[in-house]
C-alpha positions in Angstrom: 0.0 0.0 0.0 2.9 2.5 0.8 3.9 1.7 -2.8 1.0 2.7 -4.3 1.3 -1.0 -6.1 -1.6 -3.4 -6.2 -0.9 -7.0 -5.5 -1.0 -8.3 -9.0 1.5 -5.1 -10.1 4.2 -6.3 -7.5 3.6 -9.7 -8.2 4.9 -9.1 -12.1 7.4 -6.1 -11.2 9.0 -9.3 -8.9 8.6 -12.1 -11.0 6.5 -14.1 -7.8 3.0 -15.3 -9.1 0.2 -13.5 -7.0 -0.8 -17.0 -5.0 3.0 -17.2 -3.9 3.0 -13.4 -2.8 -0.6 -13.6 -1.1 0.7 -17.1 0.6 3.9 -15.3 1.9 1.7 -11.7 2.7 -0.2 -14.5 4.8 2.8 -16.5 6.4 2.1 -19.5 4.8 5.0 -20.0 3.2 8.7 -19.0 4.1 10.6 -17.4 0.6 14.0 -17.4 -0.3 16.3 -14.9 0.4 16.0 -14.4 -3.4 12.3 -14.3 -3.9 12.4 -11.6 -1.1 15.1 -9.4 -3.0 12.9 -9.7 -6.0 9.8 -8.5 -3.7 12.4 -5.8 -1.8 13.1 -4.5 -5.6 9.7 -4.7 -6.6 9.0 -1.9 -3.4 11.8 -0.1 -4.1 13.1 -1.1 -0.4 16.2 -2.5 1.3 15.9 -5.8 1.8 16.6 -5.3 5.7 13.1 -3.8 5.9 11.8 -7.3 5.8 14.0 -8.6 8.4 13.5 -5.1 11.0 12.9 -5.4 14.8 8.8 -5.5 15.3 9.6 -4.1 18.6 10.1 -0.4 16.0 7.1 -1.3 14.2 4.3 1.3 14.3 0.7 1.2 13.7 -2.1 3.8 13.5 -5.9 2.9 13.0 -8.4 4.8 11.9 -12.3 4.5 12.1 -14.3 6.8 10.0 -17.5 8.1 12.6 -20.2 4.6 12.8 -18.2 2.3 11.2 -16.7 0.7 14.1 -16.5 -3.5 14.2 -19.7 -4.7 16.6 -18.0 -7.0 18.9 -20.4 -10.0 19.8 -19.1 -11.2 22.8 -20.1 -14.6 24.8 -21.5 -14.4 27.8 -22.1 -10.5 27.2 -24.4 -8.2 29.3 -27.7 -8.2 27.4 -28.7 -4.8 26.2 -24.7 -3.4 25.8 -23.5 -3.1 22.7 -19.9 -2.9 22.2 -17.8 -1.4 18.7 -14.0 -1.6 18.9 -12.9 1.8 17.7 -9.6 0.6 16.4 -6.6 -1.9 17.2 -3.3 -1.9 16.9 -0.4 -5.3 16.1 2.7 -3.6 17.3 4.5 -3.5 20.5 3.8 -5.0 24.3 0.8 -3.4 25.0 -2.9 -4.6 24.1 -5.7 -1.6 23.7 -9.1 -2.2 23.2 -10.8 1.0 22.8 -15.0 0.5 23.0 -18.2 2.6 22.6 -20.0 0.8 24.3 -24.0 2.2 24.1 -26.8 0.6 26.4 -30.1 0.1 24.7 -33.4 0.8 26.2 -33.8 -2.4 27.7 -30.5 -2.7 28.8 -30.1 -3.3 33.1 -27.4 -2.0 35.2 -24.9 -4.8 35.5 -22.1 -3.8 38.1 -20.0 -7.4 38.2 -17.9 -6.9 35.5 -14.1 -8.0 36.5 -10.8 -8.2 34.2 -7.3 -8.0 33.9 -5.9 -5.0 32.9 -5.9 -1.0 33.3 -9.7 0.9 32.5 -10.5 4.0 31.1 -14.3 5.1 30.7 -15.4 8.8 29.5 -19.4 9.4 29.4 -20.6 10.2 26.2 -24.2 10.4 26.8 -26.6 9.5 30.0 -25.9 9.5 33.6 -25.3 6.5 35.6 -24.2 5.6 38.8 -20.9 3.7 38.7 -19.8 1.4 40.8 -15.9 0.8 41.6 -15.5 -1.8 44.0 -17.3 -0.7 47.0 -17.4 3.2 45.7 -20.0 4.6 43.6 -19.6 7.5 42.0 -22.3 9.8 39.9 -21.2 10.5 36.1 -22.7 12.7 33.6 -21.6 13.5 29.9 -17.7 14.5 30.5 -17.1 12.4 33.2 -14.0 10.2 32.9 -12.6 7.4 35.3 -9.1 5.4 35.2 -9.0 2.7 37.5 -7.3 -1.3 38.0 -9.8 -3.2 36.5 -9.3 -6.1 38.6 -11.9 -4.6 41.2 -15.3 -5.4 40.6 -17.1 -2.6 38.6 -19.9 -1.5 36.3 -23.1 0.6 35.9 -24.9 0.5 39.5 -28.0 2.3 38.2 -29.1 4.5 35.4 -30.3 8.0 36.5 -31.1 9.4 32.4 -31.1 7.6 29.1 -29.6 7.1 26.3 -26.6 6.0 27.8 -22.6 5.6 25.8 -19.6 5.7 26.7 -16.1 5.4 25.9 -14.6 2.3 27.4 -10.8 1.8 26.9 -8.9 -1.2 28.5 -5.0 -1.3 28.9 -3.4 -5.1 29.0 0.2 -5.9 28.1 0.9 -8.5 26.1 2.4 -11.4 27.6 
């Protein structure tokens, strides 16, 4: 994509049929040091770039306004729906960034208990939160960080609709 190249154009420009480069794109197959110099010439890179730390690797996601992934999850609270806002591949940390919006029906559910480091910021709604064995009143604006370990959640909901921004910190083990 940095190229500017589709698949079939790098394909001829390296002399690698377009199954071969999708298998290797894929990591199902390992090329030869050649087939990678043809690939590396095709992109108008060194060849190191292939062979680079990942630890330096960078990534950036974007989500154009509603078109975040809905996330079915097992097990989930009925009435919260939850789209992932982006991800990212590189590096040690894990980032799950959430709107998560409650629909009409949707009940306060304050058990909710994971690994990791929580960020929430009220988007619409207010709710009482529960942290553990503190509750706190939010309203649009409202933001809390906390260890996620604790048990936590919506407690009660004061004033509907209800989002919010729910982003959850985990390294990578």
């Amino acid at each position: 994509m940095a190229a500017d190249l589709s698949a079939g154009a790098l394909a001829s420009t390296a002399g690698v049929s377009r199954s071969m480069l999708s298998r290797i794109e894929s990591g199902l197959v390992s090329p030869s040091i050649e087939v990678l110099d043809r690939i590396a010439v095709g992109l108008d890179v060194p060849l190191s770039r292939f062979f680079g730390d990942q630890v330096d690797r960078t990534d950036c996601s974007f989500v154009p306004a509603g078109k975040g992934v809905i996330v079915e999850r097992v097990g989930a609270v009925a009435g919260y729906r939850y789209e992932l806002l982006g991800h990212l591949l590189s590096g040690n940390a894990f980032v799950e960034p959430y709107l998560i919006t409650l629909s009409e029906d949707a009940q306060p559910y304050s058990t909710f208990q994971h690994p990791g480091i929580k960020f929430i910021h009220i988007v619409s709604g207010r709710v009482k939160y529960r942290y553990g064995s503190r509750t706190m009143e939010l309203k649009p604006g409202d933001s809390l960080l906390f260890e996620a370990r604790a048990l936590h959640g919506v407690e009660l909901i004061h004033e509907r609709p209800v989002s919010y921004m729910s982003i959850v910190f985990t390294l990578r083990e």
